[in-house]
Backbone as CSV, one residue per row, in Angstrom:
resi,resn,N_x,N_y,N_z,CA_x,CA_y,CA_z,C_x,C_y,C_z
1,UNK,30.994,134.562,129.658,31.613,134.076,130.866,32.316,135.252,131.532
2,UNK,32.359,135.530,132.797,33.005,136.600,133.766,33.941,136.465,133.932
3,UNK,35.069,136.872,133.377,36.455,137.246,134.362,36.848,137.528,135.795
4,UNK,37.479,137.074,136.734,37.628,137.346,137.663,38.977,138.138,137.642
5,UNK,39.218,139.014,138.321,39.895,140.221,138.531,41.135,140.002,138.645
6,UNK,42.848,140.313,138.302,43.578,140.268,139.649,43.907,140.913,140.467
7,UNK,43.846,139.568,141.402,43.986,139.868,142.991,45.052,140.212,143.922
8,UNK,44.865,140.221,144.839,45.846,140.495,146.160,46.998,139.630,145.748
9,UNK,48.490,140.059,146.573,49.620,138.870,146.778,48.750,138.268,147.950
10,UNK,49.191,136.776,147.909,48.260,136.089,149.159,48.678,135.090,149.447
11,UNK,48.715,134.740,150.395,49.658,133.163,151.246,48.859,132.290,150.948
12,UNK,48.819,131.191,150.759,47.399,130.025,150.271,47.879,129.160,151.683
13,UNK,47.025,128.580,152.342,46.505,127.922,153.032,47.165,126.137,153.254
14,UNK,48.027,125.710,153.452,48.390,124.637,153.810,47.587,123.764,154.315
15,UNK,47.690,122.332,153.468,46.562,121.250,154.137,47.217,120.215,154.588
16,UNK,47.179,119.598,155.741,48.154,118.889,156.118,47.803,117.248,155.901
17,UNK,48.763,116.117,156.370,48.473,114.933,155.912,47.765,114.326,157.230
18,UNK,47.908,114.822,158.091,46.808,114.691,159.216,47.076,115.952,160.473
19,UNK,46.618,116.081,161.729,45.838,117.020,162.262,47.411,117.229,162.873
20,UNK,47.807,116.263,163.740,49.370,116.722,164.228,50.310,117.502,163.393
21,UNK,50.172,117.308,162.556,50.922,118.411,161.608,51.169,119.762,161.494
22,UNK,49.342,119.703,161.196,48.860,120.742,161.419,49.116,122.088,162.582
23,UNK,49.135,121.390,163.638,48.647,122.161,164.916,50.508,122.230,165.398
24,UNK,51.751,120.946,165.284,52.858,121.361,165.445,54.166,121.688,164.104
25,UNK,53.645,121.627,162.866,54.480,121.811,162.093,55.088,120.491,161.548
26,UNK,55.238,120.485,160.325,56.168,119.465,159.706,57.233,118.659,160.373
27,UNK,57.579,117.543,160.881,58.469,116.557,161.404,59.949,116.749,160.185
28,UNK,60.906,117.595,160.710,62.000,117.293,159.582,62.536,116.140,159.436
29,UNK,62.568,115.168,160.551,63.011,113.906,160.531,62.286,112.838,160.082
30,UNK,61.097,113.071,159.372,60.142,112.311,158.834,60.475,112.408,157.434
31,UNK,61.829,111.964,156.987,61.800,112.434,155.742,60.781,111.812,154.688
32,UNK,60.603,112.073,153.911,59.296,111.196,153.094,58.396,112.462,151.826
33,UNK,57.332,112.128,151.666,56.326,112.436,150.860,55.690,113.179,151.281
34,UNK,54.585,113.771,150.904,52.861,114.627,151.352,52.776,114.910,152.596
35,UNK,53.732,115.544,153.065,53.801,115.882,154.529,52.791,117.323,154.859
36,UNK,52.235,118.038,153.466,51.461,118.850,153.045,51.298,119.785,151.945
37,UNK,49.809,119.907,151.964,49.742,120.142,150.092,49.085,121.778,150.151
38,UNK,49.193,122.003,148.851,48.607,123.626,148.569,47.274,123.337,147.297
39,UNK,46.561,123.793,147.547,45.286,123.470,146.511,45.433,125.151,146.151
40,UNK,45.045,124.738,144.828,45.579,125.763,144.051,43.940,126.629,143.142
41,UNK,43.158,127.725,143.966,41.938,128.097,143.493,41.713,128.902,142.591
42,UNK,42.756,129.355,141.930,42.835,130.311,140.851,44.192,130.123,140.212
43,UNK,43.804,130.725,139.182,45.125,131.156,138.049,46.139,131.874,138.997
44,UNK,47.429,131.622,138.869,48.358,132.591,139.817,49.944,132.358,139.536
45,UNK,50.886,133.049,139.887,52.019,132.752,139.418,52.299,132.742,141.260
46,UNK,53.573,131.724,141.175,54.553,131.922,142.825,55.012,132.756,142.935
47,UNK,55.019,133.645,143.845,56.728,134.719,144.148,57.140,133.816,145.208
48,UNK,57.097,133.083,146.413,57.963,132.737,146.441,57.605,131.085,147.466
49,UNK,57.977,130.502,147.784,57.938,128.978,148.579,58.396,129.411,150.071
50,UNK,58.507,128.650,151.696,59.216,128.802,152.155,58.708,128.558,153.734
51,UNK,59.581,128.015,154.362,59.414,127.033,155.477,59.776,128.403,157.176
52,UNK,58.628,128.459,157.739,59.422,128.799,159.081,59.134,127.699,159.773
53,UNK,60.158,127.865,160.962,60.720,126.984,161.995,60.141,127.095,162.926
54,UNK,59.756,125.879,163.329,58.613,126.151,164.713,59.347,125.233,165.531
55,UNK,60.257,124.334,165.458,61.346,123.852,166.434,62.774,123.853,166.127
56,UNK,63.568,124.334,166.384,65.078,124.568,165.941,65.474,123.271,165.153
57,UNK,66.119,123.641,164.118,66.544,122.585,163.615,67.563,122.450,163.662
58,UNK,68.162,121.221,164.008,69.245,120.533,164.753,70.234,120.121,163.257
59,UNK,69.799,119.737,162.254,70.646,118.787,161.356,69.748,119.411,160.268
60,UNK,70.779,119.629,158.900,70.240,120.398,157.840,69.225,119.286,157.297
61,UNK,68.364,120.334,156.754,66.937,119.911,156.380,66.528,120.540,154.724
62,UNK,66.393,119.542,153.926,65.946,120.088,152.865,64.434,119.703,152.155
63,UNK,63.856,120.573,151.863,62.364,120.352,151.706,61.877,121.060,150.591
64,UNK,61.723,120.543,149.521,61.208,120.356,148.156,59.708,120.792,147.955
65,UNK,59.191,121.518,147.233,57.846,121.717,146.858,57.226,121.349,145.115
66,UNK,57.101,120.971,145.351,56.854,120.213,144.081,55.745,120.497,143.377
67,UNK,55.453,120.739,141.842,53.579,120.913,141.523,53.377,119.703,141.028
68,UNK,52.274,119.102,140.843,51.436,118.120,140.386,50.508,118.868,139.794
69,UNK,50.971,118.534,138.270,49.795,118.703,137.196,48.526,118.704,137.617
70,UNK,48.167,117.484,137.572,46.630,117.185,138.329,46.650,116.686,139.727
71,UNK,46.136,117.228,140.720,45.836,117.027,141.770,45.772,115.667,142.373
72,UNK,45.931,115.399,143.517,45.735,113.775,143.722,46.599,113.224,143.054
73,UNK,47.146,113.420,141.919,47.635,112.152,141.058,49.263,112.073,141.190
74,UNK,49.942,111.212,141.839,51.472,110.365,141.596,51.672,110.111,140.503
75,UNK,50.756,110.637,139.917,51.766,110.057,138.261,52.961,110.947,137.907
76,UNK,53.066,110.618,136.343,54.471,111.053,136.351,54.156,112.749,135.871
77,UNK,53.621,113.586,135.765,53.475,114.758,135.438,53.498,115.249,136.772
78,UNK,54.199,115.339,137.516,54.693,115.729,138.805,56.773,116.473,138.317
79,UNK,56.417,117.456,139.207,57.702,117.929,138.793,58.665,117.840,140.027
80,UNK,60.223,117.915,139.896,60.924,117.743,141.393,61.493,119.053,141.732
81,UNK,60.716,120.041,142.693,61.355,120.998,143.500,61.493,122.104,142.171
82,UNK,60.792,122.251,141.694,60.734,123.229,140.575,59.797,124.426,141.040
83,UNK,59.001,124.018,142.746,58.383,125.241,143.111,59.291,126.145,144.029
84,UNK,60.032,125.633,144.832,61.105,125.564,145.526,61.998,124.624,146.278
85,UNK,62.930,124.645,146.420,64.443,123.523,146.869,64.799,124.442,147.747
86,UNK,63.908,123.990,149.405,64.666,125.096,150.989,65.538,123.961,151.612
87,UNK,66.564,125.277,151.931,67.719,123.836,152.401,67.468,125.179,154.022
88,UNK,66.885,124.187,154.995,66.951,124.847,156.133,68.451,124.729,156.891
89,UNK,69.091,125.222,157.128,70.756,125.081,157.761,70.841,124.473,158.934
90,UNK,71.319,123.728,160.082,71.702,123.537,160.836,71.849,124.460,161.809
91,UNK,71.329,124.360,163.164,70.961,125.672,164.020,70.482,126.563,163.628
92,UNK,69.454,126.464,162.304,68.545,127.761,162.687,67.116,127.823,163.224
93,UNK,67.726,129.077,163.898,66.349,129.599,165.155,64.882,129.473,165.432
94,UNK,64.071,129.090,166.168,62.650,128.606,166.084,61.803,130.627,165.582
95,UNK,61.649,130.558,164.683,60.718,131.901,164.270,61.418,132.487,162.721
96,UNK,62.492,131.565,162.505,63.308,132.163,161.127,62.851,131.308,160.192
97,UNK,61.987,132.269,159.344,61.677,132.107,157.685,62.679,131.809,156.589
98,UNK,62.975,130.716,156.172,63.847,130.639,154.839,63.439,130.035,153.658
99,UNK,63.426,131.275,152.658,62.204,130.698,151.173,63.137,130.815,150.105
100,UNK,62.804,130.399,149.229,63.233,129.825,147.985,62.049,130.744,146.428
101,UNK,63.236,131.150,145.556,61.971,131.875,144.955,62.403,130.943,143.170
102,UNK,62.674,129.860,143.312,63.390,128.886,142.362,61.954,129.154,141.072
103,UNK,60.622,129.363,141.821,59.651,128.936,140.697,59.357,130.165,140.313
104,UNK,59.983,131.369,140.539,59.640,132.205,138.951,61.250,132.117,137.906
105,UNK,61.651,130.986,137.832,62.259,130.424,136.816,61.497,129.580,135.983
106,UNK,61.782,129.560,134.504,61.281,128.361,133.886,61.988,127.667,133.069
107,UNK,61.838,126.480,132.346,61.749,125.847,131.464,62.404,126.495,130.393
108,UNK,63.695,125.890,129.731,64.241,126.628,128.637,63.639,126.107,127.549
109,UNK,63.844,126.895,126.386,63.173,126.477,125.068,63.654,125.349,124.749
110,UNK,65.382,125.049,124.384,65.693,124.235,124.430,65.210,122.894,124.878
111,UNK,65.203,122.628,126.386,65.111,121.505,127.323,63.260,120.991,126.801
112,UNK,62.626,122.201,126.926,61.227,122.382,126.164,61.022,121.461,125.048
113,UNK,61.678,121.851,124.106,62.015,121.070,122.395,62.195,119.263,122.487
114,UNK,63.034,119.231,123.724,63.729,117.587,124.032,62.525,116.847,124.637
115,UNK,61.807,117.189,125.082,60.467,116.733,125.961,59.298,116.395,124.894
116,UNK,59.320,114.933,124.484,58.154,115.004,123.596,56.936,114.238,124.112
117,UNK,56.938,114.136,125.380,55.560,113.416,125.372,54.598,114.450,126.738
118,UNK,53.441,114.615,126.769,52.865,115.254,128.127,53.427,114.899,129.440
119,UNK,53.415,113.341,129.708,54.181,113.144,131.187,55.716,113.860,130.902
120,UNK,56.544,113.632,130.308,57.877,114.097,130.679,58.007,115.157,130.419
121,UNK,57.354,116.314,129.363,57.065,117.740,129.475,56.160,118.140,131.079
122,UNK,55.459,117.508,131.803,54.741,118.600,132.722,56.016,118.251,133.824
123,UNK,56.098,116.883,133.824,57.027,116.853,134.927,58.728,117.234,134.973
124,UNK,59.169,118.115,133.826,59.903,118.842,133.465,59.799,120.021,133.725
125,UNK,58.136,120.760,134.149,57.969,122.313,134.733,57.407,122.815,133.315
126,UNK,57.323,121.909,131.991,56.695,122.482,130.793,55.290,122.513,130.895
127,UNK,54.747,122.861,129.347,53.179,123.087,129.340,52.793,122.393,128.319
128,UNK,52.537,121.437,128.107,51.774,120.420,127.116,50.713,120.924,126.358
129,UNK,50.840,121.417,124.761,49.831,122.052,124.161,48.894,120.648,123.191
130,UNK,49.254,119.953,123.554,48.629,118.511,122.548,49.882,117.854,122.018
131,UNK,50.129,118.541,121.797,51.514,118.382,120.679,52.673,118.273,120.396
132,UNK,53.367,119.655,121.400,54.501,119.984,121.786,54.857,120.552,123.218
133,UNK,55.947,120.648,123.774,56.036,121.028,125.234,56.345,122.731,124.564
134,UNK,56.196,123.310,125.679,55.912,124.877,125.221,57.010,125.161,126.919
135,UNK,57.961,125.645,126.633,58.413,126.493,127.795,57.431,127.162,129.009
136,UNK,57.570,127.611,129.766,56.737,127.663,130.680,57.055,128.178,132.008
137,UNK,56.179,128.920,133.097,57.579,129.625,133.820,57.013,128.326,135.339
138,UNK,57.904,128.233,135.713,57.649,126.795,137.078,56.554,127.375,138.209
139,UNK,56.446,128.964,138.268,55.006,129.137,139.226,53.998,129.650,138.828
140,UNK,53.265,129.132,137.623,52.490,129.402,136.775,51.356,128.207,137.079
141,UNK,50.364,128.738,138.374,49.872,127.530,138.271,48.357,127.767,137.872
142,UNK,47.485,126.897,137.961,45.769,127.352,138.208,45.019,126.102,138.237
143,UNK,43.874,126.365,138.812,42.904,125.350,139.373,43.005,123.405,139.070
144,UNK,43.109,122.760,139.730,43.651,121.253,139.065,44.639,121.324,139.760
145,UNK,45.791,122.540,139.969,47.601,121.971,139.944,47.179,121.572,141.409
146,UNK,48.409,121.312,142.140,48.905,121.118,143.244,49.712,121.236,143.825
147,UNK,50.146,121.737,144.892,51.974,122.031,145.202,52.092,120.780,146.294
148,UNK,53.076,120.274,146.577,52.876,118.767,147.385,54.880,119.355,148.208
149,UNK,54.392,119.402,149.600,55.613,119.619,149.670,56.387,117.949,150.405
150,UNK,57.155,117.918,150.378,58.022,116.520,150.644,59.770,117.490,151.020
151,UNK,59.796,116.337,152.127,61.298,116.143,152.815,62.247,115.409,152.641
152,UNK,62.921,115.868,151.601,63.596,115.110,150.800,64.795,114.842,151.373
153,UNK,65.476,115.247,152.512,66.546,114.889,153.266,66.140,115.676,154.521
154,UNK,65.742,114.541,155.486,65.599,115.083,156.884,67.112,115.132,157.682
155,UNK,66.166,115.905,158.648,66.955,116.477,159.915,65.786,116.105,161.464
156,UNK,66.332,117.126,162.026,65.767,116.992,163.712,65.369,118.957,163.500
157,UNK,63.710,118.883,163.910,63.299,120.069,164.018,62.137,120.315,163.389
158,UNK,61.445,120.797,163.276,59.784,121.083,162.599,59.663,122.691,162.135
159,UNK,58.838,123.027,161.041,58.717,123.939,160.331,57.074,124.096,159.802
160,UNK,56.876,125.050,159.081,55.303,125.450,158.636,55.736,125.414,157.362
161,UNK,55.442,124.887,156.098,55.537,125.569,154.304,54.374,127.042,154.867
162,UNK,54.931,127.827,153.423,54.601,128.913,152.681,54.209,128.659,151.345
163,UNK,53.097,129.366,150.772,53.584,129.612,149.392,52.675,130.727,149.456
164,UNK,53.289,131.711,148.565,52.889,133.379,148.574,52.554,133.074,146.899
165,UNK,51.616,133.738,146.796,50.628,133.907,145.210,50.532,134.907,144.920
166,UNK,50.458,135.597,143.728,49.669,136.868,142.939,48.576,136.262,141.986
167,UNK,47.747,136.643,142.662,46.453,136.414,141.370,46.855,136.876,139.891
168,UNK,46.267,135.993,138.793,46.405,136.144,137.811,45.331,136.387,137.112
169,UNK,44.285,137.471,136.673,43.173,137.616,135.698,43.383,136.373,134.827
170,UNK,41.616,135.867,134.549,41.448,134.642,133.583,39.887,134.842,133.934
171,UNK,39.586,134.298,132.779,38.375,133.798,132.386,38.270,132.188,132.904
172,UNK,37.190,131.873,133.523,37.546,130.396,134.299,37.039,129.815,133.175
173,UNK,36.442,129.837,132.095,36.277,128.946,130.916,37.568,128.586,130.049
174,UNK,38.153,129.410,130.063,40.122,129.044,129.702,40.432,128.627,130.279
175,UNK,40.384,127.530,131.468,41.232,127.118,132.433,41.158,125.499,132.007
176,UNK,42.225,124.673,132.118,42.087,123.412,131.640,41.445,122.708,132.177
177,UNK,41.274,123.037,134.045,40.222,121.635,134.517,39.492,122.378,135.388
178,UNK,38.964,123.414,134.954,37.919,124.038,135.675,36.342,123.623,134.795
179,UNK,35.432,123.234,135.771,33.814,123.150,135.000,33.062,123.775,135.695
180,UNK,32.630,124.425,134.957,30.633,124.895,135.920,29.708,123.409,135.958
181,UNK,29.208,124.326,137.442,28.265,123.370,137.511,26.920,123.250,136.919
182,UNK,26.407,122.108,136.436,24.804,122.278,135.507,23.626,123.031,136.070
């Protein structure tokens, strides 16, 4: 099986929950869920999360990025703001970037140890080996994950997510939910 290389630092691509989104930026006053997601095509760690402002924001705004174990799925192996927790401030400017670099933190051994089942280890930011939760660093992601960002306390004003990547060398046969095709 071929290794693929690592790669470039690289911004991944935002998918939105429909086309208005897209084309004007996140609604801060929409506080809620899946306001837009990051599909995740390789092995990679975060450097960093992070929202610019494409309409001034009027009333502080905080906006959560979250990974999902497996893609698509609400279940409970979803973690809260363990990719980044942006608290956009009150009056700031339409073109100002403010990121959060929360997910090259991880998982203490400790907190690790207390987590005995897969749902409450992944959605803790751990790594589920069958068995035991294994510490783990929170932007450690690869193919399957998901980053899901949500507005967890709106405001008045609209913004774009970020998430900046470094490729990580892997063999795509080591990867947990990667398959070739027949």
């Amino acid at each position: 099986m071929e290794a693929y290389g690592i790669g470039p630092r690289v911004a991944l691509a935002p998918r939105y929950a429909d086309a208005t989104l897209e084309y004007t930026g996140c609604d801060a006053s929409g506080a809620g869920d899946n306001k837009a997601f990051f599909d995740i095509p390789f092995k990679c760690n975060v450097v960093y999360a992070a929202c610019t402002v494409t309409a001034t924001i009027a009333t502080d705004c905080v906006v959560a990025f979250d990974r999902r174990h497996t893609a698509g799925s609400d279940g409970s192996d979803r973690t809260d703001g363990t990719i980044a927790a942006i608290t956009i401030p009150t009056t700031t400017a339409v073109g100002t970037m403010v990121y959060d670099k929360a997910a090259q933190g991880s998982l203490t051994k400790a907190a690790a140890d207390a987590l005995t089942s897969a749902a409450t280890c992944r959605a803790g930011g751990g790594y589920w080996d069958g068995t035991y939760c294994k510490n783990h660093p929170y932007g450690e992601l690869q193919p399957g994950n998901e980053v899901v960002v949500q507005i967890a306390s709106g405001g008045t004003g609209k913004f774009t997510p970020i998430l900046v990547v470094d490729m990580l060398g892997e063999v795509m046969a080591n990867l947990d939910d990667v398959l070739e095709t027949a």
